[in-house]
MOPAC internal coordinates of N, CA, C and O (Angstrom, degrees):
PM7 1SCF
backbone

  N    0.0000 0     0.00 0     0.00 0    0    0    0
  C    1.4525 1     0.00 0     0.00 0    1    0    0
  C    1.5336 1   107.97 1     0.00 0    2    1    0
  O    1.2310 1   113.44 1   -60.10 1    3    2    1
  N    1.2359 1   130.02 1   119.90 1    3    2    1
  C    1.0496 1   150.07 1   167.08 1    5    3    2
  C    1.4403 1   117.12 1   -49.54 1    6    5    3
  O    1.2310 1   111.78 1   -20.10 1    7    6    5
  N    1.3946 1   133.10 1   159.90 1    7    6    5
  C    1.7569 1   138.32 1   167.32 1    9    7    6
  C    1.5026 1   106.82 1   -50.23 1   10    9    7
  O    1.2310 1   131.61 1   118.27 1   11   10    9
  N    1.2664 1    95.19 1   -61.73 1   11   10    9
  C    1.8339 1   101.47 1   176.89 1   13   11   10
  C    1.3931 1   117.26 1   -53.39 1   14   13   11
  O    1.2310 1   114.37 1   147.39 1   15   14   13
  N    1.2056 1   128.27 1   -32.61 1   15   14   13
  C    1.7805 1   128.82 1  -168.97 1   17   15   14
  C    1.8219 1    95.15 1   -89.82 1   18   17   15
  O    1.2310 1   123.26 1   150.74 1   19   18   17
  N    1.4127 1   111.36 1   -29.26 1   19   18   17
  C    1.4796 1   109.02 1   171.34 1   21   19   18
  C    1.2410 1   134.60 1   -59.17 1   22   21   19
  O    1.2310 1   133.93 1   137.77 1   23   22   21
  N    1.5581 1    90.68 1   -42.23 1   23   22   21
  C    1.5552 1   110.28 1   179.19 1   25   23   22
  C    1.7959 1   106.66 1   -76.82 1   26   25   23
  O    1.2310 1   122.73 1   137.56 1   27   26   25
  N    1.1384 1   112.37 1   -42.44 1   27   26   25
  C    1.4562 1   101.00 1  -178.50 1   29   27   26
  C    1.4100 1   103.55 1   -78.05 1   30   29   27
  O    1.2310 1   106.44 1   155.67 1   31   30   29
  N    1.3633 1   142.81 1   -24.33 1   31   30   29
  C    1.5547 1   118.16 1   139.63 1   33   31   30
  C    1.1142 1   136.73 1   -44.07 1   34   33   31
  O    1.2310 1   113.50 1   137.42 1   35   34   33
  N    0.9787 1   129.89 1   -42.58 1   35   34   33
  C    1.3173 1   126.16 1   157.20 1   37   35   34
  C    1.2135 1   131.79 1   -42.80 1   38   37   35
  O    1.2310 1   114.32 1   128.25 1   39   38   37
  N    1.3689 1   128.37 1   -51.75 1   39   38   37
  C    1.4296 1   152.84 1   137.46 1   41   39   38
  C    1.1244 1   104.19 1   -10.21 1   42   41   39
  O    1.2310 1   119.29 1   100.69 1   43   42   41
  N    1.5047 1   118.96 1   -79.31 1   43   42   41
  C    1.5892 1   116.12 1   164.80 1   45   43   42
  C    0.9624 1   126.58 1   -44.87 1   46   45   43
  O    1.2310 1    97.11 1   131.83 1   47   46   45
  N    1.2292 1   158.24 1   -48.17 1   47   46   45
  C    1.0847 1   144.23 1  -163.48 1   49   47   46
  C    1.5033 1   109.22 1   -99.51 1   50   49   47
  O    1.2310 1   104.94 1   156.39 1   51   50   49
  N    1.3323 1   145.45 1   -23.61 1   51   50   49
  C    1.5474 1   152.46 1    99.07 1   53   51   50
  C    1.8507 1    91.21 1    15.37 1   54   53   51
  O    1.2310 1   130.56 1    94.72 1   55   54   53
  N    1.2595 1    97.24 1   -85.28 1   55   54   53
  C    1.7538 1    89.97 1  -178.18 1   57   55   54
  C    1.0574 1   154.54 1  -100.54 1   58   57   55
  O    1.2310 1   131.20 1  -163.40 1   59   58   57
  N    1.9083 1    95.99 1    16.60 1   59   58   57
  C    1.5685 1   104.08 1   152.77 1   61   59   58
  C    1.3140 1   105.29 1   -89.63 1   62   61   59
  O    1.2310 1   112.84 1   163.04 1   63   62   61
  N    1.4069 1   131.13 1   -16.96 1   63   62   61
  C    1.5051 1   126.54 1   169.94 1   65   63   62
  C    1.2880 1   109.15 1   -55.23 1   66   65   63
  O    1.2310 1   111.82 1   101.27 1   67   66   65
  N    1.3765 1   133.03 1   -78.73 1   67   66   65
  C    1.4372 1   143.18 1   177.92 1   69   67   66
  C    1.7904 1   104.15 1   -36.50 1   70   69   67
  O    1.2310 1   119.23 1   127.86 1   71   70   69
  N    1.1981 1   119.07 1   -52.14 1   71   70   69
  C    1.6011 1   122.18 1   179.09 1   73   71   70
  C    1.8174 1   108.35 1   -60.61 1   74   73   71
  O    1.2310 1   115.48 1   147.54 1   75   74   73
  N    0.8845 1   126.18 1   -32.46 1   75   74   73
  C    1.8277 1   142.00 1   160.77 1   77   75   74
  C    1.4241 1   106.92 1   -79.37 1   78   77   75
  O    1.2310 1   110.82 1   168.46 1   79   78   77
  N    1.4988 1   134.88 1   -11.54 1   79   78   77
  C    1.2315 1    99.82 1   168.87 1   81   79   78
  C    1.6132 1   101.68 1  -107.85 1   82   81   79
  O    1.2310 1   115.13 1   173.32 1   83   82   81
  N    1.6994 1   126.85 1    -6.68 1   83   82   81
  C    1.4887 1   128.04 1   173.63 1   85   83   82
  C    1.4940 1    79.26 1   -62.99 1   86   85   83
  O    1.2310 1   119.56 1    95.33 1   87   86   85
  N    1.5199 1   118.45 1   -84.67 1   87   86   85
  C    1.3822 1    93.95 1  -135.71 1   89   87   86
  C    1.7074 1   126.62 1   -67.23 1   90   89   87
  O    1.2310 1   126.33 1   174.77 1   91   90   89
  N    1.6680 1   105.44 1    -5.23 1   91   90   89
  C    1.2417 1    86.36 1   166.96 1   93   91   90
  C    1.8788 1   123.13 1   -88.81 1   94   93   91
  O    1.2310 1   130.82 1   170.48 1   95   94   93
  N    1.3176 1    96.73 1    -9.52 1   95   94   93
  C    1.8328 1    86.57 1   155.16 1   97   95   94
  C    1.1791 1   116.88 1   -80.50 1   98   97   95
  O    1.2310 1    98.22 1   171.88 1   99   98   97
  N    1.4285 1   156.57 1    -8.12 1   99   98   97
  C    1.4022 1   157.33 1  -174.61 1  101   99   98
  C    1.8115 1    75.46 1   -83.65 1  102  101   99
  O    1.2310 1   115.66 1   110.86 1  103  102  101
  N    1.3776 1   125.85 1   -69.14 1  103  102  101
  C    1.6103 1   130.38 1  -138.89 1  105  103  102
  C    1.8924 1    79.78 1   -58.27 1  106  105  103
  O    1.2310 1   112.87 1   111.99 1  107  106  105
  N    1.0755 1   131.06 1   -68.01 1  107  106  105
  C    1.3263 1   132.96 1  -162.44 1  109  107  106
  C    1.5052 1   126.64 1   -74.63 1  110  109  107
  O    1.2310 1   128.68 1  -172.70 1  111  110  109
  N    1.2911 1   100.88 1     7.30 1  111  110  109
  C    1.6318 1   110.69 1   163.40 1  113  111  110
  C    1.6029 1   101.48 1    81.53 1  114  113  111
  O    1.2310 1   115.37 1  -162.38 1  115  114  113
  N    1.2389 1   126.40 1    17.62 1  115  114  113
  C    1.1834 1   123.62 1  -170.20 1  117  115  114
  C    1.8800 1   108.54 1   -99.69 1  118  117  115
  O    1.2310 1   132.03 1  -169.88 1  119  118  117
  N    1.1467 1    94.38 1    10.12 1  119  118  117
  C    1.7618 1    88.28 1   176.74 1  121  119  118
  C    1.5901 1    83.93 1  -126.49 1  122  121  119
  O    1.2310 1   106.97 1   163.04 1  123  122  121
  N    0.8300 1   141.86 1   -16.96 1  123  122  121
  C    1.8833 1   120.08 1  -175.57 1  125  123  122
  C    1.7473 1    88.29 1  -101.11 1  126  125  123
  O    1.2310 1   118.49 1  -168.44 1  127  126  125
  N    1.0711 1   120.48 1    11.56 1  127  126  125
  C    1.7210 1   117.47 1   145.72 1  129  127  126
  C    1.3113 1   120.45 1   -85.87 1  130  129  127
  O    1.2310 1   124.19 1   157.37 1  131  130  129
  N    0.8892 1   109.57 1   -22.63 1  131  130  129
  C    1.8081 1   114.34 1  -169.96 1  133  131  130
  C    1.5770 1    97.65 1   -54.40 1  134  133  131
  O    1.2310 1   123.19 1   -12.89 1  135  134  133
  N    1.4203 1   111.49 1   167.11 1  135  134  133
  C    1.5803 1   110.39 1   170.33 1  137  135  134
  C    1.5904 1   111.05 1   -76.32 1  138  137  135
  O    1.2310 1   125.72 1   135.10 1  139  138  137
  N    1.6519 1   106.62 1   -44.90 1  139  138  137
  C    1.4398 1    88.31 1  -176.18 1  141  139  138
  C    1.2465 1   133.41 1   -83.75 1  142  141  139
  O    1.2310 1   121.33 1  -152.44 1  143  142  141
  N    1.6450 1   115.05 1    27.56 1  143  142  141
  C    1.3544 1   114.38 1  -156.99 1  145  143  142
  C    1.4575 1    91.52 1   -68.82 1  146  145  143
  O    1.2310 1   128.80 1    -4.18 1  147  146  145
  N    1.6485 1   100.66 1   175.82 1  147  146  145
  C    1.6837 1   115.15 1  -159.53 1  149  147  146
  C    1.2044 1   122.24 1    23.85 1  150  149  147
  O    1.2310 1   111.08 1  -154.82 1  151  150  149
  N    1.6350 1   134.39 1    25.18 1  151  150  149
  C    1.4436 1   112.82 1  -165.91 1  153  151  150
  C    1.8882 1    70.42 1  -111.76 1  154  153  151
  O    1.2310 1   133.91 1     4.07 1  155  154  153
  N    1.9474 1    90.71 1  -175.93 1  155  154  153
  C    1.5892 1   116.07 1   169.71 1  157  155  154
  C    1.0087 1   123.96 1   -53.69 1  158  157  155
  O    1.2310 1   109.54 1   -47.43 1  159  158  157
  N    1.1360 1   137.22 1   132.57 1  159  158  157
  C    1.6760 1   130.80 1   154.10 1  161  159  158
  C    1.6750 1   116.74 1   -50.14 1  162  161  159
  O    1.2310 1   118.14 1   -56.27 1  163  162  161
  N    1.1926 1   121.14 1   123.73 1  163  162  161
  C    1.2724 1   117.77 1  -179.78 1  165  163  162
  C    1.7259 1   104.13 1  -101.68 1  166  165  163
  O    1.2310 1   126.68 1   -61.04 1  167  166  165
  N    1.6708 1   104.75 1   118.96 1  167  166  165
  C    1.7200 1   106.03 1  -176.36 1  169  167  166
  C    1.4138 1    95.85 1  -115.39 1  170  169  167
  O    1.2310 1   123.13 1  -135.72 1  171  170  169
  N    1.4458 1   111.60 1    44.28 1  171  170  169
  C    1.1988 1   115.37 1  -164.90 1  173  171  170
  C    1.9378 1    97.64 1   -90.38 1  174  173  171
  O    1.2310 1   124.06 1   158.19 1  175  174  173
  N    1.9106 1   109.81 1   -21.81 1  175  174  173
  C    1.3722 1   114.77 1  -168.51 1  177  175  174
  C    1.8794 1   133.97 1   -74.09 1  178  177  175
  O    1.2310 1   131.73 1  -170.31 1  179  178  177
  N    1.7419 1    94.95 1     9.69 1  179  178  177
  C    0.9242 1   115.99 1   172.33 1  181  179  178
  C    1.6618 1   105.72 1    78.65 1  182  181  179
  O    1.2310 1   114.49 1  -150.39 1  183  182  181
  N    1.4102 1   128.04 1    29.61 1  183  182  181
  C    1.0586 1   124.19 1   178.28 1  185  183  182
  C    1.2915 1   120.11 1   -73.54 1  186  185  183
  O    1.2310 1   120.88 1   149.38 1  187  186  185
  N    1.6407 1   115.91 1   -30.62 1  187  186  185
  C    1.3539 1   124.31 1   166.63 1  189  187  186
  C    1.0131 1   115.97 1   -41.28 1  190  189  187
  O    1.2310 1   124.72 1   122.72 1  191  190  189
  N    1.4513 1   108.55 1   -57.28 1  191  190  189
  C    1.7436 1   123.59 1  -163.16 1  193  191  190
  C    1.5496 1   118.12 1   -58.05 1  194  193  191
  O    1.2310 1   129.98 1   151.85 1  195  194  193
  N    1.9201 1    98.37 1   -28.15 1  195  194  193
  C    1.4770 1    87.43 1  -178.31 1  197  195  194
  C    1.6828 1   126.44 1   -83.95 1  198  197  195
  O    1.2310 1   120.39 1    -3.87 1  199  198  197
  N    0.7836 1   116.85 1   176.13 1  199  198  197
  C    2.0481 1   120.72 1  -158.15 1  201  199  198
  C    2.4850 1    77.98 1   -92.60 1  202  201  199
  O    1.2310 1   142.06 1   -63.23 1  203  202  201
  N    1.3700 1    74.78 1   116.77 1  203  202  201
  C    1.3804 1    96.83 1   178.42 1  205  203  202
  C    1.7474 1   113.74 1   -13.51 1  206  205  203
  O    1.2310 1   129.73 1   103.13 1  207  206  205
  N    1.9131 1    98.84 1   -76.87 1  207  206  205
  C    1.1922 1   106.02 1   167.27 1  209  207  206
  C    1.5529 1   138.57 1   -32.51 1  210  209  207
  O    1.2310 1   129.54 1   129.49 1  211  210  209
  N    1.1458 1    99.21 1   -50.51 1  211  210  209
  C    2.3257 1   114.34 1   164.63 1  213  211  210
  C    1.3584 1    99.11 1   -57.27 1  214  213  211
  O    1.2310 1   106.24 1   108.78 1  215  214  213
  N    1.5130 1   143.17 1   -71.22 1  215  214  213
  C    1.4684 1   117.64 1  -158.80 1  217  215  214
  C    0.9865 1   120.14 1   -50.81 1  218  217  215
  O    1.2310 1    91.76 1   174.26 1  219  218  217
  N    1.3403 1   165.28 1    -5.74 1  219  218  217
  C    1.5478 1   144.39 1  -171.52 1  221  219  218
  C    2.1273 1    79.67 1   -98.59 1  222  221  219
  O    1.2310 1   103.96 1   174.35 1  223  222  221
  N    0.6937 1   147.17 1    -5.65 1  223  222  221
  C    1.2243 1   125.64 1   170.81 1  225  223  222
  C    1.6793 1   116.37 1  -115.53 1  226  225  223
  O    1.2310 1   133.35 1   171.85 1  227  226  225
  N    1.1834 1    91.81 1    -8.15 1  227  226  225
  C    1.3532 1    92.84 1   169.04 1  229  227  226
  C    1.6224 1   103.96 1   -86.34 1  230  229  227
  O    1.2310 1   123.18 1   141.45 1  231  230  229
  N    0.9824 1   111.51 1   -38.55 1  231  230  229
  C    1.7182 1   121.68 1  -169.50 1  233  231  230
  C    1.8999 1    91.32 1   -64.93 1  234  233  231
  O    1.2310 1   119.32 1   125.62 1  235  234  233
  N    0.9306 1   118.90 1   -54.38 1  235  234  233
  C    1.6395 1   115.75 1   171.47 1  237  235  234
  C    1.6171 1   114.92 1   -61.88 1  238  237  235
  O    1.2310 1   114.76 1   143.51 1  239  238  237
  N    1.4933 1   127.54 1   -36.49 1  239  238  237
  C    1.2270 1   108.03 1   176.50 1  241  239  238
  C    1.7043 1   100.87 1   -72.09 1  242  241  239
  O    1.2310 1   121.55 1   154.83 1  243  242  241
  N    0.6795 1   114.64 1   -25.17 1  243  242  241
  C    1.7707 1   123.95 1  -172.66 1  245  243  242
  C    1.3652 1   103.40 1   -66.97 1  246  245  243
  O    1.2310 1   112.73 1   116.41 1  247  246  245
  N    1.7361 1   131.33 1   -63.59 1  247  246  245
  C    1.0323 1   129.03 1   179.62 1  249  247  246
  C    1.7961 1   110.97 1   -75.17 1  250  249  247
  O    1.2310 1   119.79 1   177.86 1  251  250  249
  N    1.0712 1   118.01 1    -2.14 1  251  250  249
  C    1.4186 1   107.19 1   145.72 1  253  251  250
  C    1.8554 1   136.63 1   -78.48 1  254  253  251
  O    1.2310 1   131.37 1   171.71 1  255  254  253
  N    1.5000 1    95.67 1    -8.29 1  255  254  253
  C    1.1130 1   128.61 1  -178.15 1  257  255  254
  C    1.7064 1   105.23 1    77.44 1  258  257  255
  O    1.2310 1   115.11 1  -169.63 1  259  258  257
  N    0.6463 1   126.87 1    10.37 1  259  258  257
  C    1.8430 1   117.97 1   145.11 1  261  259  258
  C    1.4978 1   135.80 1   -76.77 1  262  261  259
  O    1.2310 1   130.48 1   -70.12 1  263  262  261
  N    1.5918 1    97.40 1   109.88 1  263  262  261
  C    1.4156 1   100.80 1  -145.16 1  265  263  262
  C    2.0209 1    91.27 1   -78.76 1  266  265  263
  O    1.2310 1   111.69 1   -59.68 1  267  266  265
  N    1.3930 1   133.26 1   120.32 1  267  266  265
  C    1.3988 1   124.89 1   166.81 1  269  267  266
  C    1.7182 1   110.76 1   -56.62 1  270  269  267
  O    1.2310 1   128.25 1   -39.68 1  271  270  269
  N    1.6912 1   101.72 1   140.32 1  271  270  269
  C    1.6923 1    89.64 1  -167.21 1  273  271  270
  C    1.7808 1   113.01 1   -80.14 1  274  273  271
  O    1.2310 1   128.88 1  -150.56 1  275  274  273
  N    1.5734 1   100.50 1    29.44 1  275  274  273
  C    1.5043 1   102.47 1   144.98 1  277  275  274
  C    1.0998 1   131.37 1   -79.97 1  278  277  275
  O    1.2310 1   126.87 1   135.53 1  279  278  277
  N    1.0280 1   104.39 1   -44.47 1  279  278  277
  C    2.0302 1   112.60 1   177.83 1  281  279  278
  C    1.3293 1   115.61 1   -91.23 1  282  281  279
  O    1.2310 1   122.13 1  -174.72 1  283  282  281
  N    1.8149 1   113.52 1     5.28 1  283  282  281
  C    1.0165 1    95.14 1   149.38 1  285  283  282
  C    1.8161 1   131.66 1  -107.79 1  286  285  283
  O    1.2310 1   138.00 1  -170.20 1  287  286  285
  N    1.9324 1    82.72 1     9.80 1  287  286  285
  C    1.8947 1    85.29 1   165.18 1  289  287  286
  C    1.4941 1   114.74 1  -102.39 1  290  289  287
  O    1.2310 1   121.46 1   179.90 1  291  290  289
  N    1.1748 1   114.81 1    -0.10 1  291  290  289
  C    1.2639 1   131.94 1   166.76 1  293  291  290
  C    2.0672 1   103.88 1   -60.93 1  294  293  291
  O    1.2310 1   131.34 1   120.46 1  295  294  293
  N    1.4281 1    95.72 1   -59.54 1  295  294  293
  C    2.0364 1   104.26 1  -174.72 1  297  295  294
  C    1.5815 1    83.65 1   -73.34 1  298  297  295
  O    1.2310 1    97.32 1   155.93 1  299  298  297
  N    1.1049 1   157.93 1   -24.07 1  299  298  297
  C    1.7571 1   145.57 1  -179.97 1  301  299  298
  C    1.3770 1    87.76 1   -85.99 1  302  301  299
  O    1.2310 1   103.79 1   163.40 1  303  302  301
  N    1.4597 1   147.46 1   -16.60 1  303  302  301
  C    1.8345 1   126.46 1  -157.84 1  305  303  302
  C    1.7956 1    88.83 1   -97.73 1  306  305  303
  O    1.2310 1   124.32 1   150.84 1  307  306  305
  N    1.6779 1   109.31 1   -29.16 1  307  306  305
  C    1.6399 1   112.88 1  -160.45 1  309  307  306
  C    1.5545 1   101.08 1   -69.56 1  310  309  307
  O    1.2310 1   123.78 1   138.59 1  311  310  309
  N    1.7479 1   110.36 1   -41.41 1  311  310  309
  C    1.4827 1   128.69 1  -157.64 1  313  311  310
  C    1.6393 1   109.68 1   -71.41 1  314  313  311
  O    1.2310 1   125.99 1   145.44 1  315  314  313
  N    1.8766 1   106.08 1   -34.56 1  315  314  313
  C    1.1843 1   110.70 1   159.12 1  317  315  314
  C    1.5294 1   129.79 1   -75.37 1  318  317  315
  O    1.2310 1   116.68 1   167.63 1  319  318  317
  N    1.3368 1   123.92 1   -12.37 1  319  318  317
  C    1.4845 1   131.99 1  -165.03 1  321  319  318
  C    2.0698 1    88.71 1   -91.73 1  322  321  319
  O    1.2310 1   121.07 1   138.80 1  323  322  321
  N    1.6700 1   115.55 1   -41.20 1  323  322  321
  C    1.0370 1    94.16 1   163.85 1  325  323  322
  C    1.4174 1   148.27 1   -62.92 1  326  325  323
  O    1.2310 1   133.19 1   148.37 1  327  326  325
  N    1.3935 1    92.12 1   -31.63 1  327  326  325
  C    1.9739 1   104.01 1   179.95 1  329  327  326
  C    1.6158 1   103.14 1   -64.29 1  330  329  327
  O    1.2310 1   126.64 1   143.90 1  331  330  329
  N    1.4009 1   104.84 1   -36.10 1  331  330  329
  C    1.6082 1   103.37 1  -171.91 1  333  331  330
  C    1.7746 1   102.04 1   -48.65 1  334  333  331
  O    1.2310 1   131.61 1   106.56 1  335  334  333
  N    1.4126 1    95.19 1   -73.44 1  335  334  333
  C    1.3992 1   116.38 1  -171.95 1  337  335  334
  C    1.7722 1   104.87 1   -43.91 1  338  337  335
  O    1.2310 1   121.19 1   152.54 1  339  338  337
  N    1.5419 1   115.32 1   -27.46 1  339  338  337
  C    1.5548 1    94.35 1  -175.46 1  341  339  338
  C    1.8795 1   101.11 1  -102.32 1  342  341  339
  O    1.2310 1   116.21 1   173.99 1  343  342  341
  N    1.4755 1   124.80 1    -6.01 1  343  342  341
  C    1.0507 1   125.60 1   154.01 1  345  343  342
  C    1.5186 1   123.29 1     8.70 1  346  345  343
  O    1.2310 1   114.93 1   -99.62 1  347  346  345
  N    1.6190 1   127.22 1    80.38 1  347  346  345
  C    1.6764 1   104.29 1   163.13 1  349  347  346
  C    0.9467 1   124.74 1   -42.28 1  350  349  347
  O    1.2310 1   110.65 1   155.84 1  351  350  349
  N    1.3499 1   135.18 1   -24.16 1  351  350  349
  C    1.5778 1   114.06 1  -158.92 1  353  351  350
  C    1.8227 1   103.47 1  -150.96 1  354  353  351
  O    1.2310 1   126.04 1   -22.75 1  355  354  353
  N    1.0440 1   105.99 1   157.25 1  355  354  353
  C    2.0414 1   112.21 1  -159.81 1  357  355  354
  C    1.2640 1    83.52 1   -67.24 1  358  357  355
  O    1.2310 1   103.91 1   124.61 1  359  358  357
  N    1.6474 1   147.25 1   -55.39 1  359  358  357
  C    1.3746 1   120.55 1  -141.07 1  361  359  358
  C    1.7898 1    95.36 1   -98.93 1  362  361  359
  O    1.2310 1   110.93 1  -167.36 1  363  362  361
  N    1.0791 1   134.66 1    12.64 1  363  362  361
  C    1.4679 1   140.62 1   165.21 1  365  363  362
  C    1.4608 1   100.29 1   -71.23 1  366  365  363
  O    1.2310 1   126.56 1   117.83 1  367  366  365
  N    1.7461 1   104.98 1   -62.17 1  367  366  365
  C    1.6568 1   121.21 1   179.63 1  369  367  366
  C    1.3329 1   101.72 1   -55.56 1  370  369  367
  O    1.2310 1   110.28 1   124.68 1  371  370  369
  N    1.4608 1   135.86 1   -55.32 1  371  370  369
  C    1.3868 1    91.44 1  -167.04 1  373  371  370
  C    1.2065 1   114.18 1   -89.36 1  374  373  371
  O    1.2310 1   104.24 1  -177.87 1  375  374  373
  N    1.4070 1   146.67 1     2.13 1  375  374  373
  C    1.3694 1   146.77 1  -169.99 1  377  375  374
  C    2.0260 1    88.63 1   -79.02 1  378  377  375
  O    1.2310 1   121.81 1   120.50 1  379  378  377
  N    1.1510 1   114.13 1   -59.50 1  379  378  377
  C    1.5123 1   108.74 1   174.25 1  381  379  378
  C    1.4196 1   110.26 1   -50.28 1  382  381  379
  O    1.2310 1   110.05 1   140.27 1  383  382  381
  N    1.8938 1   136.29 1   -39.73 1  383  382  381
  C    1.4197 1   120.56 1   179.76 1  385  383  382
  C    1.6690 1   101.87 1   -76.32 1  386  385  383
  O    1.2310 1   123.44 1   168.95 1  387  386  385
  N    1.3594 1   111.00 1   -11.05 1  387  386  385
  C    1.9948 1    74.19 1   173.49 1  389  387  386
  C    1.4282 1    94.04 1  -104.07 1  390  389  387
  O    1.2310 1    99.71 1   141.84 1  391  390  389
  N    1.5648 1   154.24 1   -38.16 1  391  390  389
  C    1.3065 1   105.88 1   164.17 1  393  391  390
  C    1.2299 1   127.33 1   -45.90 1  394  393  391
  O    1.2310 1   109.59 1   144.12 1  395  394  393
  N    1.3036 1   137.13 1   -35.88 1  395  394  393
  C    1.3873 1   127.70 1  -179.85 1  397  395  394
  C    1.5548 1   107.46 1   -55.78 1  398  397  395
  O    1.2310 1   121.53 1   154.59 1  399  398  397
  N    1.4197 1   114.67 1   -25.41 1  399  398  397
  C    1.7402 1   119.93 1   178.77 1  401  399  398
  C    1.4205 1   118.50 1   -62.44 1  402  401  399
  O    1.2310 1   138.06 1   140.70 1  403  402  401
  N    1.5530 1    82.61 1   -39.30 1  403  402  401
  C    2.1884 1    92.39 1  -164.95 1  405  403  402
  C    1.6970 1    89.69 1   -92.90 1  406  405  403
  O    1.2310 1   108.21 1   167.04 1  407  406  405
  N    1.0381 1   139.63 1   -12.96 1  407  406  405
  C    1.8089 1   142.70 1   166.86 1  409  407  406
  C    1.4387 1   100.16 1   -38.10 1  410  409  407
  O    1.2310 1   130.85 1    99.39 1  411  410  409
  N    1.9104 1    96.67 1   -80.61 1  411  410  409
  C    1.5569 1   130.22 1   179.01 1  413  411  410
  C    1.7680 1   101.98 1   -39.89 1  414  413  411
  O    1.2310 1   125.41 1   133.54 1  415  414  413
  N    1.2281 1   107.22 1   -46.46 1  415  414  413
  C    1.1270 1    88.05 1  -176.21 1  417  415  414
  C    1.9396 1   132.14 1   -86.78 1  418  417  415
  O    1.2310 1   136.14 1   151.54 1  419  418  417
  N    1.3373 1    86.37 1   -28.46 1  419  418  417
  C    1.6007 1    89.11 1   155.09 1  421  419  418
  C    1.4843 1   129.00 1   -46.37 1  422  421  419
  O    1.2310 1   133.15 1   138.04 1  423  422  421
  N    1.4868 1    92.19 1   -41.96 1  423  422  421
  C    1.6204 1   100.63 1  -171.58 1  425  423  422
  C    1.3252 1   104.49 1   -78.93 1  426  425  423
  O    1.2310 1   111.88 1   149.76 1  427  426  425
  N    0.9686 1   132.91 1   -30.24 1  427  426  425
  C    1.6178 1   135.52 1  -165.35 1  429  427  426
  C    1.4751 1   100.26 1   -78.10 1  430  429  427
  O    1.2310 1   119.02 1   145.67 1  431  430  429
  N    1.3602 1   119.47 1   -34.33 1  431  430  429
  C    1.4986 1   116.42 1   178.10 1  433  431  430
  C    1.5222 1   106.78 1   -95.56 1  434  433  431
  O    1.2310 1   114.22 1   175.78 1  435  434  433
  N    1.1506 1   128.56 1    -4.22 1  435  434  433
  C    1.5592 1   124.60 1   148.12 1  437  435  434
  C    1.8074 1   118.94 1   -60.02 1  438  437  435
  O    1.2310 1   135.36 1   107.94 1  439  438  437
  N    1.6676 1    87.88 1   -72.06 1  439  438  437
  C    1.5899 1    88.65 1   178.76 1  441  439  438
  C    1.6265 1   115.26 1   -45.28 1  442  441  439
  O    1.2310 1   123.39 1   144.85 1  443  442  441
  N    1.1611 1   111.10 1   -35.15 1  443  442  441
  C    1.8984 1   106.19 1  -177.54 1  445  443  442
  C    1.6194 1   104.46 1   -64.84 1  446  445  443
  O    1.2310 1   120.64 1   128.49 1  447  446  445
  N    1.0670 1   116.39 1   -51.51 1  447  446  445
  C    1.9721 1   150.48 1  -179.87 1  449  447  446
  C    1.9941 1    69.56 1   -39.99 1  450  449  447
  O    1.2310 1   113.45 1   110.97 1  451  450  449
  N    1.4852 1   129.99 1   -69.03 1  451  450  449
  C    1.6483 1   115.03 1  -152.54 1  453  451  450
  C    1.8391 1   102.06 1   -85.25 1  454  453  451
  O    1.2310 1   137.56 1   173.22 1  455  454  453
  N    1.3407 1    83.58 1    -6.78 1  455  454  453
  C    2.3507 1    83.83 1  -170.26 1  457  455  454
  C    1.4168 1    87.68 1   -79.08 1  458  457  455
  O    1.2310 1   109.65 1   141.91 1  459  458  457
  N    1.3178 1   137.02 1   -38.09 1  459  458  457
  C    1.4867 1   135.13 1  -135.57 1  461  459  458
  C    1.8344 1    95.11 1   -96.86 1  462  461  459
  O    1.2310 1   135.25 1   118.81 1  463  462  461
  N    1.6206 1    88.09 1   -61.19 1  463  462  461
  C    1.6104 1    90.15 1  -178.46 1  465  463  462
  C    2.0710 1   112.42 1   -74.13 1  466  465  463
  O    1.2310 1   121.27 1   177.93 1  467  466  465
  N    1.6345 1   115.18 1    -2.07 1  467  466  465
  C    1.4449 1   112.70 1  -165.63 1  469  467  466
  C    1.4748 1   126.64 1    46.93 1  470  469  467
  O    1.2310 1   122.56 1  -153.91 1  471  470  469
  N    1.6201 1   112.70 1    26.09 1  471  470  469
  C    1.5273 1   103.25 1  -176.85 1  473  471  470
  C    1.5239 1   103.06 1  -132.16 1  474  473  471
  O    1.2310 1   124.88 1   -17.84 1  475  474  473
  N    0.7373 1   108.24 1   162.16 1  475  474  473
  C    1.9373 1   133.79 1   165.38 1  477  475  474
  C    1.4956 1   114.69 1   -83.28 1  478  477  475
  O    1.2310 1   120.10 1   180.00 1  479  478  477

């Protein structure tokens, strides 16, 4: 058996494990306890945004509650995308869409700055 036939065993069993432990929390009522059961998914936490590889450690500095000061210019990029949008007046809105431009763009050359070098 080869690296590759290992690894996709692994894989499997990785996700028949995880698939055996949903359904035995669905069987025991332990996920329609949760708080968010039936509500929305909120993709509001910038998980998209991060470069695949970084979230599982971002998701741990996060669930340790240390926010990395990516995600926390990520919650400053959302806070500005709202003011834009509630903006009285066009030249308020766009002075908020190009900071919101040069934000995005800071961040975009950060996140590459952690894909390139792979560190935190």
């Amino acid at each position: 058996m080869d690296a590759e036939d290992k690894r996709a065993q692994r894989l499997q069993l990785l996700e028949d494990h995880i698939g055996q432990a949903l359904r035995d929390s669905e069987a025991s009522g332990e996920l329609r306890a949760a708080p968010s059961y039936g509500k929305p998914l909120n993709f509001g936490d910038g998980y998209d945004d991060t470069p695949a590889e970084l979230r599982m450690p971002m998701k741990l500095l996060k669930d340790a509650g240390v926010l990395p000061p990516e995600v926390e210019m990520m919650q400053r990029i959302a806070v500005v995308q709202q003011q834009a949008d509630a903006a009285p007046d066009e030249s308020e809105a766009r002075a908020l869409r190009q900071r919101l431009a040069e934000m995005r763009q800071h961040l975009a050359l950060r996140l590459e700055q952690l894909r390139v070098n792979r560190s935190l």
